[in-house]
C-alpha positions in Angstrom: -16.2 58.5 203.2 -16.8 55.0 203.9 -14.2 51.9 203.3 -16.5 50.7 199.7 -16.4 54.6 198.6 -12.6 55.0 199.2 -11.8 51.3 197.0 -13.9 52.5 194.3 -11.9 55.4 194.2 -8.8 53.5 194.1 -10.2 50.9 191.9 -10.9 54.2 189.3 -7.8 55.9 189.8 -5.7 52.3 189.0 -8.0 51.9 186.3 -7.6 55.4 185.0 -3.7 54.8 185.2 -3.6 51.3 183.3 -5.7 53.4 180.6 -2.7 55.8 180.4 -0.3 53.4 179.9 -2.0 51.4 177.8 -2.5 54.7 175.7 1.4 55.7 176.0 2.3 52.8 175.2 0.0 52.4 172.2 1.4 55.6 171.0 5.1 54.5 171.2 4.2 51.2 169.1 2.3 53.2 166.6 5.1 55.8 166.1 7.1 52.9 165.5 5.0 50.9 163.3 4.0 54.1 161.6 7.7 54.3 160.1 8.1 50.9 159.1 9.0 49.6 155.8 5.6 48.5 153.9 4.9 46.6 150.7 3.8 47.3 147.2 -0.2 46.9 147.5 -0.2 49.4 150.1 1.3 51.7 148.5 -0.7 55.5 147.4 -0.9 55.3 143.6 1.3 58.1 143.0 4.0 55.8 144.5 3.4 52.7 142.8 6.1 52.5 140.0 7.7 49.0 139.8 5.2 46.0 140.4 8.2 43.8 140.4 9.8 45.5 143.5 7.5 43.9 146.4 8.2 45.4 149.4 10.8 47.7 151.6 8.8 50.7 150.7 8.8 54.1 152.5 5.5 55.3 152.4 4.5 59.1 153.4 7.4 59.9 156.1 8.0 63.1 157.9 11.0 65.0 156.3 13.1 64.5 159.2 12.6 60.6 159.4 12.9 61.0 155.6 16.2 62.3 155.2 17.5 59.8 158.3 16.5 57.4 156.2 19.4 57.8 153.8 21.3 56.1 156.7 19.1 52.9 156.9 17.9 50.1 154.7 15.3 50.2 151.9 14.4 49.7 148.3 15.8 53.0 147.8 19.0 52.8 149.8 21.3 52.2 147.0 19.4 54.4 143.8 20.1 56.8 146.5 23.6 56.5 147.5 25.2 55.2 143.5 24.4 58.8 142.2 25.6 60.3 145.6 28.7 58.8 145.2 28.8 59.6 141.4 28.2 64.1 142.7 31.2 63.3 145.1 33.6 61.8 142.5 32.3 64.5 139.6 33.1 67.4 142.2 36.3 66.3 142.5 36.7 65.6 139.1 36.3 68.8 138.3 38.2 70.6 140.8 41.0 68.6 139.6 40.5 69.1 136.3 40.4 73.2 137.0 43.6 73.0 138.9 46.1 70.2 136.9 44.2 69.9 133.6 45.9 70.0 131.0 49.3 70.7 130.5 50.3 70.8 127.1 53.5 69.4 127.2 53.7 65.3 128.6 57.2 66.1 130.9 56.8 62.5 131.1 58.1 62.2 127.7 60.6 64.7 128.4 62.9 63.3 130.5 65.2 61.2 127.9 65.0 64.8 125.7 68.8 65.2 126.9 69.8 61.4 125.6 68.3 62.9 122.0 70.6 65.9 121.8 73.2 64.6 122.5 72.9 61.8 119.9 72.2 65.0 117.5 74.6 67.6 115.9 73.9 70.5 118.1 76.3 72.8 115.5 74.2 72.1 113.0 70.6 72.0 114.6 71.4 75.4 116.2 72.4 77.1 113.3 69.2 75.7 111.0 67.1 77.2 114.2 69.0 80.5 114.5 68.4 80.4 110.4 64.2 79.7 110.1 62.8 80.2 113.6 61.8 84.2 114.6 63.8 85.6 117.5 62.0 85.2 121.5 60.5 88.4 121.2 58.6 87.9 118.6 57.4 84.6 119.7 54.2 85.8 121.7 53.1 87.8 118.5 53.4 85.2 116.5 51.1 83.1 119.3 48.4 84.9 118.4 48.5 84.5 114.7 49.2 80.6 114.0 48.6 77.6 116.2 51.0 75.7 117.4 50.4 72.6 114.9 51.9 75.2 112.4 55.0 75.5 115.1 55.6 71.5 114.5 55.0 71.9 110.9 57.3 75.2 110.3 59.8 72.8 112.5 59.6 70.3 109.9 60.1 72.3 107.1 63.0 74.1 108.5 65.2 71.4 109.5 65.8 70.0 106.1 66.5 66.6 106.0 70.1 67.5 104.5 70.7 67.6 108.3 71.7 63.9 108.7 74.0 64.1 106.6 72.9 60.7 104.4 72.7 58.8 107.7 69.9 56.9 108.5 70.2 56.4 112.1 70.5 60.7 112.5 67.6 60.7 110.6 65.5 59.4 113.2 66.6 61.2 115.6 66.1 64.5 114.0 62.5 63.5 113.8 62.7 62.6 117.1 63.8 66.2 117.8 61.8 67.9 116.0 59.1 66.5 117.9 60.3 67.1 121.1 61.2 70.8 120.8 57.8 71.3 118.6 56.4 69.7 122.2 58.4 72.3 124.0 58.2 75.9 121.7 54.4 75.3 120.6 53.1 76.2 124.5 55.5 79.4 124.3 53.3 80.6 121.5 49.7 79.4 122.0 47.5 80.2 124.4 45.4 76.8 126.2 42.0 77.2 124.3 39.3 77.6 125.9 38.0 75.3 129.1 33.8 76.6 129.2 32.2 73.5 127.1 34.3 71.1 129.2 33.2 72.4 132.9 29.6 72.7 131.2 29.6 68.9 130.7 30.9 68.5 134.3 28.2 70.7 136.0 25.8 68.9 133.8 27.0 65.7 135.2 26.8 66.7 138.5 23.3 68.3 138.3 21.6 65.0 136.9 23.8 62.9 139.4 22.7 65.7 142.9 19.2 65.7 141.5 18.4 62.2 141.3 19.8 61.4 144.8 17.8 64.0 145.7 14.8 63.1 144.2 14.8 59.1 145.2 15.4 60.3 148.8 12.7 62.7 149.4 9.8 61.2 146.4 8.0 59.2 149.4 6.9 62.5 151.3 4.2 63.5 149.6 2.5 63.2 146.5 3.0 67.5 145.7 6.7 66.5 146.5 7.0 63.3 144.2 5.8 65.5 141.4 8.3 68.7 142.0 11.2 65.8 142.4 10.4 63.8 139.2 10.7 67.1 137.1 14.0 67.5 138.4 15.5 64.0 137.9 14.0 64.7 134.3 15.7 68.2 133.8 18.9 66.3 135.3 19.0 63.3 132.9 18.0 66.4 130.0 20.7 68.5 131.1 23.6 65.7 131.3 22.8 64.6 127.5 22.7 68.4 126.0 26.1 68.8 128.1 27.6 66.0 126.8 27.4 67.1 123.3 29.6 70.3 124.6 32.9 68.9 124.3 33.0 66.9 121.1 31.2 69.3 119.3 33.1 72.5 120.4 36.2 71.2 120.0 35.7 69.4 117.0 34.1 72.2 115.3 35.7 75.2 116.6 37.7 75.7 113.4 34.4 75.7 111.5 32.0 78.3 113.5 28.5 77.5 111.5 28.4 73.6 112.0 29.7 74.4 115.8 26.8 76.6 116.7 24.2 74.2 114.1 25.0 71.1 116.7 25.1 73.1 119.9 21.9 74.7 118.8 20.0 72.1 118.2 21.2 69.9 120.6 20.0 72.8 123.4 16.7 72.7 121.7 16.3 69.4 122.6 17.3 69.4 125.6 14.9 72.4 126.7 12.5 70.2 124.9 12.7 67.5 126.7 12.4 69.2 129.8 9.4 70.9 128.7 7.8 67.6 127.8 9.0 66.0 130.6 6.3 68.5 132.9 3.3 67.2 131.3 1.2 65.5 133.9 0.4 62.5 132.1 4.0 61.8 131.1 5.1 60.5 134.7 2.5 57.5 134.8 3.7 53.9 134.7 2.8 53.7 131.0 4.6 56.0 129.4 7.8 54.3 131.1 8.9 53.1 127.3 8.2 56.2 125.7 10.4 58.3 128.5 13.4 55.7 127.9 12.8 56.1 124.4 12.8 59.8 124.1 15.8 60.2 126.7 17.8 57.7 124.4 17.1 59.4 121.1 18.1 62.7 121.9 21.5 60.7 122.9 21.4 59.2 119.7 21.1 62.4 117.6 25.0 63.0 118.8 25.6 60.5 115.7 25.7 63.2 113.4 28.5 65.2 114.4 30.4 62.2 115.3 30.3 61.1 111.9 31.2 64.6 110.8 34.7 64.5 113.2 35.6 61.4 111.5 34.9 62.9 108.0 36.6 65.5 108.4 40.0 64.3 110.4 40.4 61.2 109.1 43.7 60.2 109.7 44.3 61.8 112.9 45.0 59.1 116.3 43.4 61.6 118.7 39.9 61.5 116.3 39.8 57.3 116.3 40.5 57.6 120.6 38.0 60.6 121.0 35.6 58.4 118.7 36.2 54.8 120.8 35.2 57.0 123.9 32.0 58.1 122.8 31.2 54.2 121.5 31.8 53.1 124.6 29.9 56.4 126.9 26.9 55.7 123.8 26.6 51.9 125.0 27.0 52.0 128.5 23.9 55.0 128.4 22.3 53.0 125.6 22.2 49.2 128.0 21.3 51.5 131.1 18.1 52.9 128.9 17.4 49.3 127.8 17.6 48.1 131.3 15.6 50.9 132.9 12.8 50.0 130.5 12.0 46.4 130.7 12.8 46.1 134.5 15.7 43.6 134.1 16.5 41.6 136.1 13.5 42.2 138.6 10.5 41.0 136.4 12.2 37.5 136.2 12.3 37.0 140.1 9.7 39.7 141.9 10.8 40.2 145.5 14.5 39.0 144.9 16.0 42.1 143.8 14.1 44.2 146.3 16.9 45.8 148.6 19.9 45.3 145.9 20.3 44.9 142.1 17.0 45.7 140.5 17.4 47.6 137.3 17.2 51.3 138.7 20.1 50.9 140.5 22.0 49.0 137.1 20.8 52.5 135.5 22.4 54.2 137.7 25.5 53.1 137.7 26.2 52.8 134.1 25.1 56.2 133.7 28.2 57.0 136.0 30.1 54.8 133.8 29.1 56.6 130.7 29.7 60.0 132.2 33.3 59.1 133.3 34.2 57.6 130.0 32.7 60.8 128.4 34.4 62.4 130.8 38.4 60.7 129.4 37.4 61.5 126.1 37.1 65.3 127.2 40.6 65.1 128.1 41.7 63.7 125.0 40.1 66.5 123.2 41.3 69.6 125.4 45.5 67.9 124.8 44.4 67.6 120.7 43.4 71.2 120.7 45.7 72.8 122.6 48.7 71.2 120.4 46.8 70.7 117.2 44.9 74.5 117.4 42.6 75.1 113.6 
């Protein structure tokens, strides 16, 4: 081989090499640039949602860089993590709520219950108790017959108010009394109702909240998995509304069995029908953005109804106006969040501002988890009426 041969050789080899590294190297910057953030025009249409949200896009990612991605920066970084967040705090919510919620009697106001008595004639208290009350053994038979708002009311009657002997002072604290020990005897006889349409709100809540963290973090993978994902944020948001209904409407109605299962019929219906409309094809385009707000937020508004019937029908009563203010305030906070979610406030006033943080999903979001707490209080006020109020 002679000296020109043996360069060439080189000369081709070196060549060959610099190709190779060009090439690796060409395939390191692609995979990088390949995973990088894009904007809004380059988008695939099933991805373009929000013309006012210009850029910090994730476009068609592998599932693995996909769900690292819930780790790093983008548009969807924060839709993402607020509902997250809002699963976590519902779970333990509800195991709370399974192991401390409620108990009927408020020790709390218990603890100045020895200060009453003894301000009290215990003679003559024990003797009108011994005289109207049924003995200890038959307490638990009688549990099953009257509820334990007929316990404060037979305490009432039975104490006569001959018992203060003309003396105003004794007379309020025999009412004081019969409070307390109403308080105390009414959990000996009544059994807590029951718990079933409060933990179906609370799984309801965390169902909508799971599924649309799920479904923000995984839409960009595919345009087969961006249509599975959007039917289960739907069937979320439709679940959290028919659950909602659960508690005010059982436990206002439980006394009155056709007007409980009327509202908790229909307000299933609904919700099944929603769902149902919400996997037509044509209903996940841009356009019908208004009409999927609008449908979500009248099936809300159809709780009107049996709110109005509460307040009918237990006028009077302080746990009715609380319950009531609750729901006001859950019915806004959902109703702004619908409002917001619609007209693309505050992005469409400044495109590209509100990119990474603050555009009107992420508002939605969190008032939903607003709303859902609040609802969430007034369940709490409604399981302590029951239990001490009963039919």
């Amino acid at each position: 081989m002679t000296g020109e041969d043996s360069n060439s050789k080189d000369s081709m080899e070196n060549n060959q090499g610099a190709c190779s590294g060009r090439e690796g190297k060409g395939k390191r910057l692609w995979k990088k640039v390949k995973y990088q953030l894009v904007e809004y025009h380059s988008l695939p249409g099933y991805l373009r949602d929000n013309e006012y949200i210009l850029g910090h896009y994730r476009s068609e990612w592998p599932m693995k860089q996909i769900l690292l991605s819930i780790f790093t920066i983008h548009n969807e970084t924060l839709n993402v993590w607020t509902h997250l967040i809002g699963f976590f705090l519902f779970l333990a919510l509800t195991i709370y709520t399974a192991m401390k919620v409620p108990k009927v009697v408020d020790l709390n106001s218990l603890q100045h219950f020895p200060d009453i008595l003894k301000k009290a004639d215990l003679y003559k208290l024990q003797s009108e108790l011994l005289t109207c009350l049924p003995s200890m053994s038959d307490l638990y038979r009688l549990g099953e017959e009257i509820s334990s708002w007929h316990v404060k009311e037979l305490l009432y009657n039975c104490l006569p108010e001959s018992f203060s002997s003309g003396n105003h002072t004794d007379v309020c604290v025999l009412h004081s009394v019969k409070e307390d020990l109403g308080n105390i005897i009414a959990p000996l006889m009544i059994r807590p109702i029951t718990r079933w349409p409060f933990f179906a709100f609370l799984g309801g809540a965390m169902f909508c909240l799971l599924s649309s963290s799920i479904c923000h973090l995984l839409s960009c993978h595919s345009e087969r998995l961006s249509y599975i994902m959007l039917r289960l944020d739907y069937a979320g948001i439709a679940a959290l509304i028919a659950t909602s209904f659960y508690p005010p409407v059982y436990y206002s109605f439980m006394c009155y069995p056709f007007f409980c299962n009327l509202y908790m019929g229909f307000i299933t219906l609904l919700g099944i029908a929603t769902v149902v409309v919400s996997l037509i094809p044509v209903f996940q385009t841009p356009e019908y953005r208004t009409i999927r707000a609008s449908l979500f937020f009248g099936m809300g508004l159809s709780g009107l109804a049996p709110i109005l019937h509460k307040l009918f029908l237990f006028w009077g009563e302080p746990e009715v106006f609380h319950t009531t203010g609750y729901e006001i305030l859950m019915g806004a906070l959902y109703g702004i969040g619908a409002v917001v979610y619609a007209t693309r406030i505050p992005e469409r006033w400044m495109p590209g501002k509100f990119d990474i943080a603050g555009h009107s999903h992420q508002l939605f979001h969190i008032l939903v988890v607003a709303g859902a707490y609040t609802h969430y209080r007034a369940g709490l006020v409604y399981l302590r009426w029951r239990d001490l109020r009963g039919c």
